[in-house]
C-alpha positions in Angstrom: 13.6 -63.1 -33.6 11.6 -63.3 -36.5 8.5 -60.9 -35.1 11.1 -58.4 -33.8 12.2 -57.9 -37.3 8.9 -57.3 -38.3 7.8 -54.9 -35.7 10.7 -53.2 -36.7 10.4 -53.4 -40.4 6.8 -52.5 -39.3 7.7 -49.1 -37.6 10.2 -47.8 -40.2 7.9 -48.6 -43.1 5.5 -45.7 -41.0 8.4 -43.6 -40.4 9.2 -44.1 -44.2 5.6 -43.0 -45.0 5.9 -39.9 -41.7 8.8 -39.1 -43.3 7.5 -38.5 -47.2 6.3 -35.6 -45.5 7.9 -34.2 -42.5 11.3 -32.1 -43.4 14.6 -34.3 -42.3 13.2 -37.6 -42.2 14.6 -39.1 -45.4 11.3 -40.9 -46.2 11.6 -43.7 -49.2 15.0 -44.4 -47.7 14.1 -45.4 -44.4 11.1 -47.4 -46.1 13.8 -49.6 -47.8 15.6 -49.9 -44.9 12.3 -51.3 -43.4 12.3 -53.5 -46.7 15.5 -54.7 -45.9 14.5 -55.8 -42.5 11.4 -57.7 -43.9 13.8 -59.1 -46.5 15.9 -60.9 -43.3 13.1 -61.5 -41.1 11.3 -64.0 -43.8 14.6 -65.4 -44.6 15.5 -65.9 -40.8 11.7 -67.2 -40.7 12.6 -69.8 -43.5 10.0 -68.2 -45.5 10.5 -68.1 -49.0 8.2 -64.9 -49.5 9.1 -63.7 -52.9 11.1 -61.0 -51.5 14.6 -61.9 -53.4 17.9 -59.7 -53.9 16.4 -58.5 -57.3 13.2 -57.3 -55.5 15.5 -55.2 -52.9 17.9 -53.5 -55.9 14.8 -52.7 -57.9 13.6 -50.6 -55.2 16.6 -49.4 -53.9 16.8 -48.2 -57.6 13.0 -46.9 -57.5 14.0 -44.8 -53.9 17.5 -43.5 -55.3 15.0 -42.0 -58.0 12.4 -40.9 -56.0 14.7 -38.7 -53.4 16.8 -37.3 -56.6 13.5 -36.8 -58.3 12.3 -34.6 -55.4 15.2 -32.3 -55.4 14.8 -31.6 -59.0 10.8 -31.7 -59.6 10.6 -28.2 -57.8 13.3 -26.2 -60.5 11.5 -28.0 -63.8 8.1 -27.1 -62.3 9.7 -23.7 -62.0 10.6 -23.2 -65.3 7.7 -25.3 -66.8 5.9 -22.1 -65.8 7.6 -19.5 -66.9 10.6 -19.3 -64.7 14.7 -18.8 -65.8 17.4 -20.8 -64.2 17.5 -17.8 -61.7 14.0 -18.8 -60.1 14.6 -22.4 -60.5 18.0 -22.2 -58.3 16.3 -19.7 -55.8 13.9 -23.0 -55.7 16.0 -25.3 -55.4 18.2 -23.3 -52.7 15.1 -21.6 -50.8 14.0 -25.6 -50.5 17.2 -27.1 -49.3 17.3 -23.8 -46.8 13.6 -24.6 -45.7 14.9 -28.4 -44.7 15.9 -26.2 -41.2 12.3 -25.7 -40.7 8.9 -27.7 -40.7 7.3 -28.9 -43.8 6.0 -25.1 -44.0 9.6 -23.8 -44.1 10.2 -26.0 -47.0 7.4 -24.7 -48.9 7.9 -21.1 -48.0 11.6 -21.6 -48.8 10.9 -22.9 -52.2 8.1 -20.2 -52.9 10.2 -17.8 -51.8 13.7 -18.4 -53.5 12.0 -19.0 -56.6 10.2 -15.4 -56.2 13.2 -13.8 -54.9 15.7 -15.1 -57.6 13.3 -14.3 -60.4 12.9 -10.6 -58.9 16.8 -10.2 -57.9 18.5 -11.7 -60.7 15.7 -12.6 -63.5 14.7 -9.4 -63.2 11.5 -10.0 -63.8 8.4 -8.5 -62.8 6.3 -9.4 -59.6 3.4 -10.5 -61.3 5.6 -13.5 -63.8 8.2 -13.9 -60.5 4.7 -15.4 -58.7 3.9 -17.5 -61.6 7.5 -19.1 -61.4 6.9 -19.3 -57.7 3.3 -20.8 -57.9 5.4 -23.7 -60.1 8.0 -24.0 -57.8 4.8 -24.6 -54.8 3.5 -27.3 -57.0 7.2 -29.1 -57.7 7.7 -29.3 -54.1 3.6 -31.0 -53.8 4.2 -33.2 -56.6 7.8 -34.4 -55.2 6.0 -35.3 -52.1 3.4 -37.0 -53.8 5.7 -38.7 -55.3 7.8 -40.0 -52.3 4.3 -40.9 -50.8 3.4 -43.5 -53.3 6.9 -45.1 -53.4 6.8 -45.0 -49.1 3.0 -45.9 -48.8 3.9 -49.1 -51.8 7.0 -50.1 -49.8 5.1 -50.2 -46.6 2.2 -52.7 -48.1 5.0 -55.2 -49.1 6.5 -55.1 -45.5 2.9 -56.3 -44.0 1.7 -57.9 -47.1 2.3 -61.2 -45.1 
């Protein structure tokens, strides 16, 4: 019983990391769930591997974060460079819209509700509605980064023994 827990804790701490990435897998949350697993195969193994209740809240607290963090990051970066509420909702909305597609639709989505509501309702120009765009590109990167590290951290844990 115990391996089979690890194998699986194994596989969804990849699927966690697969899924920092790919559009619809809810990465750092699967990860914990894989954290979770690890948690009950050590104690099912009698192993007292430092993984205790404490460790498992602290990083359900860490991927609650994380996943809120990369809905946001994409609107700040937006208006970090120039953009008005406008392009930072078009963001956030052109992301949540590019979920349907690959990882490229999210991207495109972002870029292109970010342009489009600075153009259509900023009204701003097309040369400042690309900035705002450009920021919302780099929100979406650094909210993947982001997820990445907490996924790719969660993963060592699981096979750390």
């Amino acid at each position: 019983m115990s391996i089979l827990l690890y194998i699986i804790a194994i596989i969804l701490g990849i699927v966690g990391i697969v899924g920092s990435v790919v559009p619809g897998l809810p990465g750092p949350p699967i990860s914990w769930i894989g954290l979770v697993v690890a948690f009950f195969r050590y104690r099912v193994a009698g192993d007292d591997s430092g993984f205790t209740l404490t460790f498992l809240l602290v990083w359900l607290a860490i991927t609650i974060i994380v996943t809120v963090i990369d809905y946001v990051i994409p609107a700040k970066f937006t208006q970090m460079s120039g953009g008005s509420k406008a392009g930072s909702w078009g963001a956030m909305l052109g992301l949540l819209a590019g979920i349907l597609f690959t990882a490229v639709g999210m991207i495109a989505g972002c870029f292109l509700g970010a342009l489009l509501g600075e153009l259509l309702f900023g009204k701003k120009e097309l040369g400042s509605s690309c900035r705002s765009a450009l920021g919302a590109f780099a929100g979406v990167m650094a909210g993947t980064g982001i997820k990445l590290i907490a996924s790719i951290t969660m993963f060592i844990y699981i096979i750390r023994l």
